[in-house]
VEXPADREN-928078 format. One record per atom (N, C-alpha, C): atom name; residue in one letter; x, z, y. Coordinates in pm, whole numbers, plus 50000, padded with zeros to 5 digits. Each point is the difference from the previous one (the first is absolute). Example, Ala and Ser with C-alpha at 12.3 -4.5 7.8 and 13.67 -1.06 7.14 Angstrom:
2
- atomo residuo X Z Y
- N a 51319 50780 49431 .
- CA a 49911 50000 50119 .
- C a 50090 50000 50120 .
- N s 49965 49928 50105 .
- CA s 50082 50006 50119 .
- C s 49923 50073 50109 .
//
This chain:
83
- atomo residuo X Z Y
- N x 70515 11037 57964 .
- CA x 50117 50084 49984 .
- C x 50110 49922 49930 .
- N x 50102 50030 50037 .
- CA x 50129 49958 49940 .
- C x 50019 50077 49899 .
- N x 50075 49887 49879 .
- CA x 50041 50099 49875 .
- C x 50077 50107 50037 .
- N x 50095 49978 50062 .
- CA x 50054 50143 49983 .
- C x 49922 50160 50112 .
- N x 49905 49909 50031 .
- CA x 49929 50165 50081 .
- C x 49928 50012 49868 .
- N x 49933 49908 49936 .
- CA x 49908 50046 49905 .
- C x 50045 50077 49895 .
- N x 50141 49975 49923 .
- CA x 50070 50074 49933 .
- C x 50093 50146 50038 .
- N x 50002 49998 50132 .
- CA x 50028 50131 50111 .
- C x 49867 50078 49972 .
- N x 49965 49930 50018 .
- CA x 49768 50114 49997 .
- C x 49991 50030 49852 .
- N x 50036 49927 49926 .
- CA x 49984 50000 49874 .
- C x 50109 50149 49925 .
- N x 50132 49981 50043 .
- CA x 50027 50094 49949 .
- C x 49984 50100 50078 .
- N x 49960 50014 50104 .
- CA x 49998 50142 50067 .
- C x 49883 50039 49948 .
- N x 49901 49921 49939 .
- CA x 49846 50112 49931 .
- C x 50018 50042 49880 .
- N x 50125 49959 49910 .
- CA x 50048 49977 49897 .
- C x 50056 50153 49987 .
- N x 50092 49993 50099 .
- CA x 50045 50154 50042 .
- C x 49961 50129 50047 .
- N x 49915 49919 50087 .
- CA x 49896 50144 50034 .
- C x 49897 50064 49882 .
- N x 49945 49883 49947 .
- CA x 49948 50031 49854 .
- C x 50081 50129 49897 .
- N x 50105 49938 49983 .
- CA x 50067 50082 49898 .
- C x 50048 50135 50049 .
- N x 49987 49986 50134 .
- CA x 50067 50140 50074 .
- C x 49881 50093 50019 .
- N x 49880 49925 49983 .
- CA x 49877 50074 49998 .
- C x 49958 50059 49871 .
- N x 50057 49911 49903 .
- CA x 50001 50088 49849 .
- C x 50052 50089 49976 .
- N x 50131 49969 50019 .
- CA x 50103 50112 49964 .
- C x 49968 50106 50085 .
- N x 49944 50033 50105 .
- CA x 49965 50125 50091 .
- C x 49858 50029 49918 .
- N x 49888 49933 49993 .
- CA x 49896 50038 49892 .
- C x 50026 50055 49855 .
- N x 50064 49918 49941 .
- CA x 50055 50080 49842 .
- C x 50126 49930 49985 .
- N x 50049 50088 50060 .
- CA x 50179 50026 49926 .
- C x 50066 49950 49858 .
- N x 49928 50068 49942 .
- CA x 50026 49998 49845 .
- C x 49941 49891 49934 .
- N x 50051 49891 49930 .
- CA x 49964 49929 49902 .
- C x 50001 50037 49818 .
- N x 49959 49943 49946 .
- CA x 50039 49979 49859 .
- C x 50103 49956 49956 .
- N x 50068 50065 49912 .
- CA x 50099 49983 49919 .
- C x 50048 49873 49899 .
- N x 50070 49890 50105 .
- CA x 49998 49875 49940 .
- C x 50042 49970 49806 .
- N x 50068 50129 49984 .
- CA x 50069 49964 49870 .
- C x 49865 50062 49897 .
- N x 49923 50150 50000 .
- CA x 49911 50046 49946 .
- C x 49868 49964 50060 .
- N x 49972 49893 50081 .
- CA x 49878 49956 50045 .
- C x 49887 50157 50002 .
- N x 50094 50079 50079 .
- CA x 49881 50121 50070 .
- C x 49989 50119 49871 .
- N x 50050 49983 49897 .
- CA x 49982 50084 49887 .
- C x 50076 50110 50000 .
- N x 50104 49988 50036 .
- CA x 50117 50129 50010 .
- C x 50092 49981 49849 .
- N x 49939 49927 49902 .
- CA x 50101 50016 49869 .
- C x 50010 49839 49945 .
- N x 50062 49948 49931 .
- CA x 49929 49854 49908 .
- C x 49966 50032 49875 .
- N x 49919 49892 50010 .
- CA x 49892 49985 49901 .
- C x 50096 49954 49852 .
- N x 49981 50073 49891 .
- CA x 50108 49951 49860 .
- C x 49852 50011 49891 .
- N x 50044 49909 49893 .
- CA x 49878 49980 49917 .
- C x 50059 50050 49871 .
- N x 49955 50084 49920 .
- CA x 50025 50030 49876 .
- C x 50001 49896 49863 .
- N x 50014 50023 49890 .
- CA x 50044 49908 49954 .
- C x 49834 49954 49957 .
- N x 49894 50027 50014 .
- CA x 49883 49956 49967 .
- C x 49952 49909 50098 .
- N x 50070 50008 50115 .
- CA x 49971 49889 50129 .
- C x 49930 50086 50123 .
- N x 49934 50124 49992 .
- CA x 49926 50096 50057 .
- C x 50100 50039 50120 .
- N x 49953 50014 50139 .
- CA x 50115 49993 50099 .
- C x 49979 50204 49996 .
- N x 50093 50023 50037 .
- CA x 50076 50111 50036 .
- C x 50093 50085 50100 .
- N x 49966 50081 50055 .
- CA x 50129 50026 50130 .
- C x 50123 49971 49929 .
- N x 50079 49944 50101 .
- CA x 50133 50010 49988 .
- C x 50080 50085 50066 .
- N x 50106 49954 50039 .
- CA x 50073 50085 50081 .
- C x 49949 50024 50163 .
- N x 50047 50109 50056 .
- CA x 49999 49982 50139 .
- C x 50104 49957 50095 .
- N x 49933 49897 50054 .
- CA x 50040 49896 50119 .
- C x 50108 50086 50049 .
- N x 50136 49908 50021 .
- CA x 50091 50071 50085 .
- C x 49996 49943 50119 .
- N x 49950 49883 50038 .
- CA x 49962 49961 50130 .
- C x 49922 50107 50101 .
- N x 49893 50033 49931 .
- CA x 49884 50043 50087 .
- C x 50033 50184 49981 .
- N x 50035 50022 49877 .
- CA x 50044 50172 49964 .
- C x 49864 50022 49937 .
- N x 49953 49930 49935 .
- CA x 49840 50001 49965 .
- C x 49897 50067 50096 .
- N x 50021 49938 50111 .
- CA x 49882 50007 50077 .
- C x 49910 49877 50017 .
- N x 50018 49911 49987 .
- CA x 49996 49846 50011 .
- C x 49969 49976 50167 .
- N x 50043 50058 50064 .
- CA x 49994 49935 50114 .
- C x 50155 49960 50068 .
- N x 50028 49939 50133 .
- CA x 50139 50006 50052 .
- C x 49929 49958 50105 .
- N x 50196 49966 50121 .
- CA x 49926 50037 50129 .
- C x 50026 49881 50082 .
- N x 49896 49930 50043 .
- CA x 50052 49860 50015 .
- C x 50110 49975 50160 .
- N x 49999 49895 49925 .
- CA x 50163 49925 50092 .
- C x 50003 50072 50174 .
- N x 49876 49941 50058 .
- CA x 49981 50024 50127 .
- C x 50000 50165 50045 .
- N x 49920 50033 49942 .
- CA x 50009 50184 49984 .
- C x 50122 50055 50004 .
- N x 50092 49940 49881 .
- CA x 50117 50061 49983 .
- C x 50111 49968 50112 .
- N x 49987 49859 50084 .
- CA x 50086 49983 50117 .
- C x 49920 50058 50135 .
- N x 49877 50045 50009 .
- CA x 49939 50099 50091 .
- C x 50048 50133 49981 .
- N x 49991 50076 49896 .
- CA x 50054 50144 49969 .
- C x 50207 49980 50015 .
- N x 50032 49901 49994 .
- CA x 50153 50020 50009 .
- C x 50022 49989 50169 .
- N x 49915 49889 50038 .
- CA x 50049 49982 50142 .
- C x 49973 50185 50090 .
- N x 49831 50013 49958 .
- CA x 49987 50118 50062 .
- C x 50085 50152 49944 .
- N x 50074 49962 49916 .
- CA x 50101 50094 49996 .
- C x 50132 50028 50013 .
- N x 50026 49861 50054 .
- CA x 50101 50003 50059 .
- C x 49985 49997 50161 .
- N x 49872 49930 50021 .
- CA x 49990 50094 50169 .
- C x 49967 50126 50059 .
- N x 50011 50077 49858 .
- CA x 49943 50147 50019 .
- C x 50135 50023 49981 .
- N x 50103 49975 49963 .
- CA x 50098 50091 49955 .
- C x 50105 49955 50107 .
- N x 49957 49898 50133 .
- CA x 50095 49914 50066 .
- C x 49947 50115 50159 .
- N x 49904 50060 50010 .
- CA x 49926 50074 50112 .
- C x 50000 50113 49994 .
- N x 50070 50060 49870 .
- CA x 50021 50155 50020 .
- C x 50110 50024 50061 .
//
């Protein structure tokens, strides 16, 4: 194979991969609260403690990843292009 078919094959499993995730679970973890919904603050004894809640995530700790979110826009704008 030639490099560039191999890097053609390469990213097309690359893609199908991730398009197979994002249709399996949507939702990831919350890059800033690592899945917690709040951060972690330590009192003055060093003992960790909730902190506030995540305004990223709204303290859910999840969000909605990249691919998902340009699947749900495309398909709603072809729903709203066919009525």
């Amino acid at each position: 194979m030639t490099p560039a078919l191999l890097a053609i094959a390469l990213l097309l499993i690359v893609t199908l991969s991730y398009a197979s995730l994002c249709a399996a679970s949507p939702f990831g973890t919350c890059r800033k609260c690592n899945g917690l919904g709040f951060a972690l603050a330590t009192d003055r004894k060093g003992k960790p403690k909730r902190g506030k809640t995540c305004r990223r995530c709204k303290g859910h700790g999840l969000r909605i990843r990249a691919g998902r979110w340009l699947y749900n826009r495309a398909a709603r704008t072809y729903r709203a292009g066919t009525r």
